[in-house]
SEMI-529660 format. One record per residue: residue number from 1; y, z, x of N, C-alpha, C in turn; residue in three letters. Coordinates in steps of 0.05 Angstrom, whole numbers, plus 5000, padded with zeros to 4 digits. Atoms other than C-alpha are relative to their C-alpha. Layout:
<recs>
+-----+------+------+------+------+------+------+------+------+------+-----+
|   k |  npy |  npz |  npx | capy | capz | capx |  cpy |  cpz |  cpx |   r |
+-----+------+------+------+------+------+------+------+------+------+-----+
| NUM |    Y |    Z |    X |    Y |    Z |    X |    Y |    Z |    X | ALA |
...
+-----+------+------+------+------+------+------+------+------+------+-----+
</recs>
This chain:
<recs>
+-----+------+------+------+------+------+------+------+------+------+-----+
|   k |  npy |  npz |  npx | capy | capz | capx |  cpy |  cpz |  cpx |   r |
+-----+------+------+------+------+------+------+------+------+------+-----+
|   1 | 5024 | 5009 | 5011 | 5238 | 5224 | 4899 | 4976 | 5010 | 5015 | UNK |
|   2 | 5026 | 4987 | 4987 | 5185 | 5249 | 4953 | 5006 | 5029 | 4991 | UNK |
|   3 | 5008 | 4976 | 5002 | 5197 | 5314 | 4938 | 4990 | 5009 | 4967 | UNK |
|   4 | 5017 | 5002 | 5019 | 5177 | 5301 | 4872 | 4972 | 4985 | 4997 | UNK |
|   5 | 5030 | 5005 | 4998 | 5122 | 5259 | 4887 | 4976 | 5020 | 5014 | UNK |
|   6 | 5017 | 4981 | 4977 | 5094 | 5316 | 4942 | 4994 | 5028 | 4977 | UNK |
|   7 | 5007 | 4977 | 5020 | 5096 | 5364 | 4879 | 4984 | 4998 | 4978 | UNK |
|   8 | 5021 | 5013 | 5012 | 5060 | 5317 | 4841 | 4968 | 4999 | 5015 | UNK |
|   9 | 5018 | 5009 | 4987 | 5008 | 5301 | 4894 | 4985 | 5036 | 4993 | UNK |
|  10 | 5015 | 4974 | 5000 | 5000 | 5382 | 4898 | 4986 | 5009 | 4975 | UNK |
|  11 | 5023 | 4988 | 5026 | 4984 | 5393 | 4826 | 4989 | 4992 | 4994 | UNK |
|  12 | 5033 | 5007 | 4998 | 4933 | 5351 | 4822 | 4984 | 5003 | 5016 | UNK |
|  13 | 5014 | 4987 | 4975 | 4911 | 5378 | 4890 | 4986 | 4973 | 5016 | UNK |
|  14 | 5001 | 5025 | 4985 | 4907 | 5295 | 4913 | 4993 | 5010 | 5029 | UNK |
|  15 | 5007 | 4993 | 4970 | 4871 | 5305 | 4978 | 4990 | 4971 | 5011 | UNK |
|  16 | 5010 | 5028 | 4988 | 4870 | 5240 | 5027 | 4973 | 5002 | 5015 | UNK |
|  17 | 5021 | 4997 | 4983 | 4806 | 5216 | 5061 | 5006 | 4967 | 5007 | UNK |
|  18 | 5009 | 5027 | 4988 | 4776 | 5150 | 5101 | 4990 | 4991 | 4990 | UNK |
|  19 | 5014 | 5019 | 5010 | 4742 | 5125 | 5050 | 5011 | 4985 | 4981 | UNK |
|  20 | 4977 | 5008 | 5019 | 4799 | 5100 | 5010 | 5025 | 5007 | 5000 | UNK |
|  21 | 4974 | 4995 | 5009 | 4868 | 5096 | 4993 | 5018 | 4998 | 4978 | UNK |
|  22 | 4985 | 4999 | 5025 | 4914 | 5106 | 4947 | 5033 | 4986 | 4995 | UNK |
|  23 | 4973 | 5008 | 4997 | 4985 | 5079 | 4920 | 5017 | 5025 | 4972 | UNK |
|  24 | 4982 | 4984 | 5018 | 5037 | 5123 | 4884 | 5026 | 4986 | 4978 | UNK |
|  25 | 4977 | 5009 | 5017 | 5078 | 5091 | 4826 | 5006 | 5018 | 4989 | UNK |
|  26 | 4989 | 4975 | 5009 | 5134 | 5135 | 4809 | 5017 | 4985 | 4990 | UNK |
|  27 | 4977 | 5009 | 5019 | 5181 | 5120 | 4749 | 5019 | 5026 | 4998 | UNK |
|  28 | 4981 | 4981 | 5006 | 5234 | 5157 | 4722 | 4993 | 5020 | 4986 | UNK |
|  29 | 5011 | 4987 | 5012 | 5195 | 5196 | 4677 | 4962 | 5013 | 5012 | UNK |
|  30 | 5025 | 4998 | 4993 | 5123 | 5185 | 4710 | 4992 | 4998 | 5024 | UNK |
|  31 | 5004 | 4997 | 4980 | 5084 | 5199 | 4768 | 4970 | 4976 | 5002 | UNK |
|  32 | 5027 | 5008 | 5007 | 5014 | 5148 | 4773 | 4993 | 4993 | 5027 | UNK |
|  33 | 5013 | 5001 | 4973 | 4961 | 5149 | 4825 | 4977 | 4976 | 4998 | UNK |
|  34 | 5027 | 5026 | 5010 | 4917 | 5086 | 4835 | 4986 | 4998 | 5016 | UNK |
|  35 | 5010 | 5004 | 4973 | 4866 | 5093 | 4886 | 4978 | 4975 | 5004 | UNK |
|  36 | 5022 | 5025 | 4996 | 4822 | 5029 | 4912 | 4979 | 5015 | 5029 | UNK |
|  37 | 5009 | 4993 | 4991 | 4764 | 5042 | 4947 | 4988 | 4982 | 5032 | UNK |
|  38 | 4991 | 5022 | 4968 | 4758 | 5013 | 5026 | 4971 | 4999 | 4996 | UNK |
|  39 | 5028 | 5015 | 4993 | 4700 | 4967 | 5037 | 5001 | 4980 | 5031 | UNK |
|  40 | 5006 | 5026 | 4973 | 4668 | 4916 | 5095 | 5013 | 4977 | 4994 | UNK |
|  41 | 4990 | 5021 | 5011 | 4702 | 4872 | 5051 | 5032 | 4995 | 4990 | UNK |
|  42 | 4967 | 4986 | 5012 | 4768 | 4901 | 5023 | 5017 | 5025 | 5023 | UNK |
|  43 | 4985 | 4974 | 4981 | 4814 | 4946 | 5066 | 5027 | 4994 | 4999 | UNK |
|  44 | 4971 | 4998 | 5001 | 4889 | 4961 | 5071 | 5013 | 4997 | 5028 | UNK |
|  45 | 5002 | 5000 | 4976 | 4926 | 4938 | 5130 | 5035 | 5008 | 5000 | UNK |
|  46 | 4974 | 4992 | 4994 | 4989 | 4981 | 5149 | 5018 | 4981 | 5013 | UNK |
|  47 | 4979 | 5024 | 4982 | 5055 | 4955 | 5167 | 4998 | 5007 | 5037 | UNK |
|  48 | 4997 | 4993 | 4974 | 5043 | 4986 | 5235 | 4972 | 4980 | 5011 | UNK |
|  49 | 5025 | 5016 | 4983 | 4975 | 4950 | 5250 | 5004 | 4963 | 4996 | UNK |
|  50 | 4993 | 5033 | 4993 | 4996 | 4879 | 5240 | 5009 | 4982 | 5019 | UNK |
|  51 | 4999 | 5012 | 4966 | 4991 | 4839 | 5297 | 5013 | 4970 | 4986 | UNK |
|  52 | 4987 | 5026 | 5008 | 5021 | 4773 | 5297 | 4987 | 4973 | 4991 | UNK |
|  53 | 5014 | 5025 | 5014 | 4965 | 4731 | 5277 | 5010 | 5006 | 4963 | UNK |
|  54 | 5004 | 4982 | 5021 | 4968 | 4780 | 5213 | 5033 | 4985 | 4983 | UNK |
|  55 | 4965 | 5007 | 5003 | 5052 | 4764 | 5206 | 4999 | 4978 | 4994 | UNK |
|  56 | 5002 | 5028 | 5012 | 5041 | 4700 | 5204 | 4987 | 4984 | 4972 | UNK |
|  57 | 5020 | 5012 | 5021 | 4993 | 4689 | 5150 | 5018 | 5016 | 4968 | UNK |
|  58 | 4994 | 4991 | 5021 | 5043 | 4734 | 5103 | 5019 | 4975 | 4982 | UNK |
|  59 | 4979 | 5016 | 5010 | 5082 | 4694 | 5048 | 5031 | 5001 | 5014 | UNK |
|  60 | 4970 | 5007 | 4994 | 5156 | 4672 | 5057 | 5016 | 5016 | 4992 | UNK |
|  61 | 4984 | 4970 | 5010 | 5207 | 4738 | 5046 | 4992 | 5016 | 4985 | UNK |
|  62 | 5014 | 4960 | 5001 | 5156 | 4786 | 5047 | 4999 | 5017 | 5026 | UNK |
|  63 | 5004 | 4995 | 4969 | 5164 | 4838 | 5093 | 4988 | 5031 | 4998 | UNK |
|  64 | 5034 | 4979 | 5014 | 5106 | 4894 | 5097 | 5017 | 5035 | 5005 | UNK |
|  65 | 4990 | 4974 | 4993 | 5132 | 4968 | 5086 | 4988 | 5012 | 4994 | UNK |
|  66 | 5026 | 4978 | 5004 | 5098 | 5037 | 5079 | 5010 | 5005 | 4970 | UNK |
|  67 | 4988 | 4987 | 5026 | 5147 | 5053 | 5014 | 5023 | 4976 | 4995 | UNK |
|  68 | 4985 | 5025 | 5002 | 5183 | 4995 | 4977 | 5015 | 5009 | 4974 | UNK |
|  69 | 4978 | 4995 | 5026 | 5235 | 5010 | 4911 | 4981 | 4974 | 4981 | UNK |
|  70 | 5018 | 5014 | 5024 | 5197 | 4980 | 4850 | 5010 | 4981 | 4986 | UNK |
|  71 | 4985 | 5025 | 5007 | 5246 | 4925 | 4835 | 4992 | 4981 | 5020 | UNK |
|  72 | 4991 | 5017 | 4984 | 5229 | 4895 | 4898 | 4972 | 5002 | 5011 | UNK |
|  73 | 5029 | 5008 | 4991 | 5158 | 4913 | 4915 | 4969 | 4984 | 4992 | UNK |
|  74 | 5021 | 5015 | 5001 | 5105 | 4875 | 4924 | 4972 | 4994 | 5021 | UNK |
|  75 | 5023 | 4998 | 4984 | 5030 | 4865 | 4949 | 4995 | 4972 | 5001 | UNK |
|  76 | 5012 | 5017 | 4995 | 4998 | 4811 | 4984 | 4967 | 5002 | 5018 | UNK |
|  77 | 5033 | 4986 | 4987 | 4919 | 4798 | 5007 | 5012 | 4976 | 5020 | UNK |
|  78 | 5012 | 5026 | 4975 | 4901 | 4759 | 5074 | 4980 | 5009 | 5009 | UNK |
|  79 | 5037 | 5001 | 4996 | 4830 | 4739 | 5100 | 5011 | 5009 | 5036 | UNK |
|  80 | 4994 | 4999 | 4971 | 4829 | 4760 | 5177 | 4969 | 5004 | 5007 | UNK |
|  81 | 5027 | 4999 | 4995 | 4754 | 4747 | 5205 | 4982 | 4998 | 4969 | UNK |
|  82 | 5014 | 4995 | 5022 | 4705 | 4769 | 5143 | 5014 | 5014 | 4976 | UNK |
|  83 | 4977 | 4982 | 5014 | 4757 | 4815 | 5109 | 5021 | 4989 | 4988 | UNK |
|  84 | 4974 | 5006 | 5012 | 4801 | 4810 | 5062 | 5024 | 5031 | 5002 | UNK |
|  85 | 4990 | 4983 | 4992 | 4862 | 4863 | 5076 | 5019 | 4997 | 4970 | UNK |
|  86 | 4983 | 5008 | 5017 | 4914 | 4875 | 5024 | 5032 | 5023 | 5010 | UNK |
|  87 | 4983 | 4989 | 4978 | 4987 | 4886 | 5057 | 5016 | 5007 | 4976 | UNK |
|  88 | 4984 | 4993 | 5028 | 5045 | 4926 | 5012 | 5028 | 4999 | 5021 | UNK |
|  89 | 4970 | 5006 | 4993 | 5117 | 4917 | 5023 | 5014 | 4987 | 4982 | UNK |
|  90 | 4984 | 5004 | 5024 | 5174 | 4883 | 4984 | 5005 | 4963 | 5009 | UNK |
|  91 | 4991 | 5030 | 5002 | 5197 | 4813 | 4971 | 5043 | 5001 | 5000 | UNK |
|  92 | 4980 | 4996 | 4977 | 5268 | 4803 | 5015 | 5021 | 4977 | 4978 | UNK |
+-----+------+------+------+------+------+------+------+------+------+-----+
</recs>
């Protein structure tokens, strides 16, 4: 599947930046790109940057991944200071 998503990403010539991010839903047939745009207010918070205040505040058998199988993934938001973050991973 990445090597079809990475051939997808190229023909649209998808180029990442800092001022946003994107998510990749890939079906069996389809490729779709959804990008949200990062604010003072909105931001995405990797499974790698979650600290344990962060861990704590997620629901109950969610657990935060960079790439989740689409039967099983799922997003959640949490407030941390002024920010709202929104974490992706799957339901366990």
């Amino acid at each position: 599947m990445a090597h079809k998503v990475n051939a997808h990403l190229d023909t649209t010539e998808y180029a990442a930046g800092e001022s946003y991010w994107s998510i990749v839903l890939a079906g069996s047939e389809t490729i779709e790109l959804v990008t949200f745009w990062r604010s003072s207010q909105l931001d995405i918070l990797a499974k790698h940057e979650i600290s344990t205040l962060a861990a704590a505040m997620l629901p109950e058998h969610f657990t935060p991944r960079g790439c989740a199988d689409g039967a099983n993934a799922a997003m959640t938001k949490i407030e941390l200071g002024d920010r709202t973050y929104v974490v992706l991973g799957e339901i366990d």
